[in-house]
Backbone bond lengths (Angstrom), bond angles and torsions (degrees), N, CA, C in turn:
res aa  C-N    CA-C-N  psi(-1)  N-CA   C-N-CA  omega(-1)  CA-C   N-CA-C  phi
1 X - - - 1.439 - - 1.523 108.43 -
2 X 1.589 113.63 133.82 1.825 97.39 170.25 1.220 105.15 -85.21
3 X 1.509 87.19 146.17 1.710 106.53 156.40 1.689 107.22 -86.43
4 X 1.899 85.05 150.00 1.473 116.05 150.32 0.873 158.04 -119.96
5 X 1.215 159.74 144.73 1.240 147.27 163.06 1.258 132.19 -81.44
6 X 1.198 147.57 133.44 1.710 130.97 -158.31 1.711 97.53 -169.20
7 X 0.976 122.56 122.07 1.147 128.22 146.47 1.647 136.15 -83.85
8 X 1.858 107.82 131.12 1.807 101.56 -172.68 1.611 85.48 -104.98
9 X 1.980 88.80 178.98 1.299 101.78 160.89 1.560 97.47 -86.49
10 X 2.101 84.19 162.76 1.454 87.55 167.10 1.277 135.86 -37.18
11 X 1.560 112.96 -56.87 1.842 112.69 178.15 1.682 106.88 -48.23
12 X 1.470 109.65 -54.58 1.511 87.64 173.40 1.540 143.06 -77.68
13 X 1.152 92.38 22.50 1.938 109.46 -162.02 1.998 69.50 -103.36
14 X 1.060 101.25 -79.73 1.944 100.71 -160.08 1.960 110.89 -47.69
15 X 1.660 100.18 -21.41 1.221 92.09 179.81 1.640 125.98 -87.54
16 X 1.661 106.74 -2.17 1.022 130.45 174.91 1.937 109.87 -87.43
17 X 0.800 90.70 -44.97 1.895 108.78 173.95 1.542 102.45 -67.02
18 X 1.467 118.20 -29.14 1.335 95.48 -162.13 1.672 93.14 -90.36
19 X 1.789 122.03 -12.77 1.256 106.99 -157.89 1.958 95.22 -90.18
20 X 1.363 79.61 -3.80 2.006 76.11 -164.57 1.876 96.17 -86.08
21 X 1.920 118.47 -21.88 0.715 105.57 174.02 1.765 141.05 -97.38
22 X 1.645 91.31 30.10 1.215 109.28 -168.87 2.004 102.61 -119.05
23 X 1.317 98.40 4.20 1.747 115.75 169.72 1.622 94.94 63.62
24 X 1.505 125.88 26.23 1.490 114.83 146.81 1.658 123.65 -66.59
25 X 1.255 110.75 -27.90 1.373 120.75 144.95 1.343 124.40 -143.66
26 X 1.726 109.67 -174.74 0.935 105.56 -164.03 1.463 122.71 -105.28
27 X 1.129 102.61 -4.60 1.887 119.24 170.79 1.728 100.05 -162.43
28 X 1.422 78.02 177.54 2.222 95.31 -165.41 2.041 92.16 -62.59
29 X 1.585 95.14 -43.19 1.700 102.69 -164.87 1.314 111.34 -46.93
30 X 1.642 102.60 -36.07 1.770 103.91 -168.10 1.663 109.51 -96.37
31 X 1.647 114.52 -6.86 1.118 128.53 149.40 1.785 123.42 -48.51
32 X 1.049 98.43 -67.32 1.664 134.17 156.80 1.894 103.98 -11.54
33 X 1.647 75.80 -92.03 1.395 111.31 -169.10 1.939 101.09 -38.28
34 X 1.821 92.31 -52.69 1.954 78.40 -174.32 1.643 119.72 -88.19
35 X 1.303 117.76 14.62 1.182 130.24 162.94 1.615 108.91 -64.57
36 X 1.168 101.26 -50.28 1.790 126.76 -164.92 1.930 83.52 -55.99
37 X 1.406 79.67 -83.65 1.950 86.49 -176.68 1.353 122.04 -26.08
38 X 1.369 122.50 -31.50 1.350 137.17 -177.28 1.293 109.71 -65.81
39 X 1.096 100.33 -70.12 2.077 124.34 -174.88 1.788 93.18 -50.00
40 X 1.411 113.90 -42.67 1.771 105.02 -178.06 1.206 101.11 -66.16
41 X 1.174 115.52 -71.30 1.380 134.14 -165.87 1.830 97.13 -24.59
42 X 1.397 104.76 -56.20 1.890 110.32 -168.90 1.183 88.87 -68.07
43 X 1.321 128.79 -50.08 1.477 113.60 -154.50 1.864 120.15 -70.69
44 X 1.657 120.36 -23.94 1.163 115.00 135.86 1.319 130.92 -58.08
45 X 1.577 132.62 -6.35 1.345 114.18 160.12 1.107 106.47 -95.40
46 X 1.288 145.95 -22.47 1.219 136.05 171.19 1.659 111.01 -76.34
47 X 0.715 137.11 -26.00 1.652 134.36 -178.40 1.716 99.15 -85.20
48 X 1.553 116.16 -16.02 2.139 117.63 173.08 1.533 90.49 -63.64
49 X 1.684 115.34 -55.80 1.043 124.65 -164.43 1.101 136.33 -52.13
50 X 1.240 108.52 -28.38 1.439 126.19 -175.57 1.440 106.22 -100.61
51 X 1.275 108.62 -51.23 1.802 99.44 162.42 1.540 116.11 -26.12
52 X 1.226 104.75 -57.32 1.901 122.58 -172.78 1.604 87.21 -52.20
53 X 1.380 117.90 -90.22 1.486 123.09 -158.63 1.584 103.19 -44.40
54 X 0.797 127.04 -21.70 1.890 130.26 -174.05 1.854 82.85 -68.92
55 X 1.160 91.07 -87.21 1.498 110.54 -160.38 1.219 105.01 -50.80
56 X 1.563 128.84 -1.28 1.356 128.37 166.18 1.252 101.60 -101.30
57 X 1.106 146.67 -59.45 1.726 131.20 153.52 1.073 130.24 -15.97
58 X 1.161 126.33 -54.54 1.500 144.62 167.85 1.486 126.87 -42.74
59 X 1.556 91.61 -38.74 1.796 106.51 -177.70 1.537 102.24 -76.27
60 X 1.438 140.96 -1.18 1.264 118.55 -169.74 1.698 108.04 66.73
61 X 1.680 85.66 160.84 1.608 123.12 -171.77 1.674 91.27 -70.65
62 X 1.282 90.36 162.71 1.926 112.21 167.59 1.368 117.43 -149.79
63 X 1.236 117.49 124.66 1.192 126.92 176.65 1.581 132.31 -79.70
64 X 1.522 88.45 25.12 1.475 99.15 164.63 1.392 118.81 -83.90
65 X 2.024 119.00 160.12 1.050 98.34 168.45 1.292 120.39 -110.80
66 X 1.786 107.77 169.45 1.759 119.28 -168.62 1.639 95.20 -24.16
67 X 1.127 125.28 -76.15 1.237 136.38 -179.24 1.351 135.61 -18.19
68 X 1.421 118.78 -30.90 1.312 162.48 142.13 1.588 112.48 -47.01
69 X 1.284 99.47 -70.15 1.510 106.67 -166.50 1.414 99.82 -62.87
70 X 1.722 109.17 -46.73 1.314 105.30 173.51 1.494 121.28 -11.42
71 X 1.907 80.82 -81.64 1.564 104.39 -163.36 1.817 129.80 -47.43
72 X 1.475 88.24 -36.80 1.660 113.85 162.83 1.457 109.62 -63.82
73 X 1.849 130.57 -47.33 1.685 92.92 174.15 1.482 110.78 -77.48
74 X 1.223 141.90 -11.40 1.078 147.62 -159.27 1.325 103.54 -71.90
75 X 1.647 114.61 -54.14 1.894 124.04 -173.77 1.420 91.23 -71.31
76 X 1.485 126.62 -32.17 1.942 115.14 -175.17 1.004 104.72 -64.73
77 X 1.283 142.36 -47.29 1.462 167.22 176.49 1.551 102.36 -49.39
78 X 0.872 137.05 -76.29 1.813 148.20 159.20 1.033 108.84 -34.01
79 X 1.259 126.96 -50.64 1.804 124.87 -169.84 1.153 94.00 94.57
């Protein structure tokens, strides 16, 4: 595994100490480490998301109404 070196601010130096000293983990690194995983983890749902809204931009307007669209996610939704 590499090591690092990194310096926090205080608030995050004590807020890191306080989580390691409450035995949610077991050091700052593995604190660290599942922060990291987190921030990816969102950042593939946010980059699905935005794919969607792109590719929903892209398709153009419809002159259907709400009512319509409704009914259409509703039967996708049902099968």
């Amino acid at each position: 595994m590499a090591r690092q070196s990194i310096s926090f601010t205080k608030p995050n130096d004590e807020w890191l100490k306080a989580q390691v000293d409450s035995d949610e983990y077991s050091s700052k690194s593995e604190l660290v480490n599942d922060l990291i995983r987190q921030a990816r983890k969102q950042q593939v749902q946010i980059d699905w998301i935005r794919a969607k809204l792109e590719k929903a931009e892209n398709s153009g307007f419809t002159d259907d109404s709400k009512e319509s669209i409704l009914a259409q996610s509703k039967s996708l939704l049902n099968g």
